[in-house]
N, C-alpha and C positions, 0 to 999 in steps of 0.2 A: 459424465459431467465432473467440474472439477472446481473447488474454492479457492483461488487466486489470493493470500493475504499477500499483501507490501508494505511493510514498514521501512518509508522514506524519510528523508530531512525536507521541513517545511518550505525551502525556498523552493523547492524543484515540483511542489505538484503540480503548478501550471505546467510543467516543460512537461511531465508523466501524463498529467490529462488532456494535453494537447498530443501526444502519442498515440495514446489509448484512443481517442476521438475520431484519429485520419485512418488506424485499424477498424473500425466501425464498431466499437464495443457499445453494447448494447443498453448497460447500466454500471455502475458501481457505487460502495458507501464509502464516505471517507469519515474517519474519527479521528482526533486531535487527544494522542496520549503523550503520557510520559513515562522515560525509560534507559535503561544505560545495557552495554553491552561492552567490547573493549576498550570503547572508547572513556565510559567510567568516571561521564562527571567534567566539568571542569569549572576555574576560577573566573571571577567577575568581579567586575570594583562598583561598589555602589555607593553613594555618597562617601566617596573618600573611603569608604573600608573594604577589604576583599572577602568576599564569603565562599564557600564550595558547593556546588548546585549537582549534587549526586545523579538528579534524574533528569533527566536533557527532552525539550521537546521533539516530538516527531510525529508523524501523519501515520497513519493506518488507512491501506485502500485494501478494500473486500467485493474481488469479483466472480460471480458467478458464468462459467465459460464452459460450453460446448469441449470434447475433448480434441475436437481438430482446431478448434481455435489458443489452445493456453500455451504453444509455445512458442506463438507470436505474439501473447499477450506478456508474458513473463521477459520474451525477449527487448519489446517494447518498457517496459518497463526497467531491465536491467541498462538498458543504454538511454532511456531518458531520465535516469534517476541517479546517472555516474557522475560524482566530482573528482574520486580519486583521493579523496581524504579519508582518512577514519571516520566512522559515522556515517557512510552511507547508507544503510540499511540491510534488509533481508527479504528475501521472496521464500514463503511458503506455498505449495501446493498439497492438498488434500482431495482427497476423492468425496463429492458429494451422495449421500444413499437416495436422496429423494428431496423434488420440489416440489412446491404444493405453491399454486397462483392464490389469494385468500379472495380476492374480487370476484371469481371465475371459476376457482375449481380446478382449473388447468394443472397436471403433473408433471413431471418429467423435459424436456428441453423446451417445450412451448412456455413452460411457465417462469423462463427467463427473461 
């Protein structure tokens, strides 16, 4: 099994969960951080004045995937989450050691 992170730009998680949805993925979390990478911030005018917004929003999707299923989730996700600008994210993949279902008891791939 494997943990699926994505850190995308806000506009595209419908196009990424619409993606993720037509693969049949089974579940995922999204969280709403903030963060900078090369991209590093940029300028804004707010009532007339400019300020610099160091840490930029963007979505975190966290999915837990069977090993035969993550590199069509990963893949799904690197082409529904492309603009071509700076700023569009990252896919991490990690190995997960164990799942544990809390409702059931269920371990391992059933308990996705």
């Amino acid at each position: 099994m494997q943990l699926i992170t994505a850190i995308i730009k806000p506009a595209k998680l419908s196009d990424v969960r619409d993606a993720l949805t037509e693969l049949g993925c089974k579940g995922m979390t999204i969280t709403e951080v903030r963060g900078f990478g090369r991209q590093k911030g940029h300028s804004a005018m707010y009532r007339g004045a400019e300020y610099q917004t160091e840490f930029l929003p963007k979505i975190r999707i966290d999915i837990a995937a069977e090993d035969d299923q993550t590199n069509a989730i990963v893949e799904a996700i690197q082409i529904s989450g492309h603009t071509g600008n700076t700023g569009d994210g990252k896919i991490f993949v990690m190995p997960i050691a164990q799942v544990i279902r809390i409702r059931t008891g269920e371990t391992g791939a059933a308990a996705i």
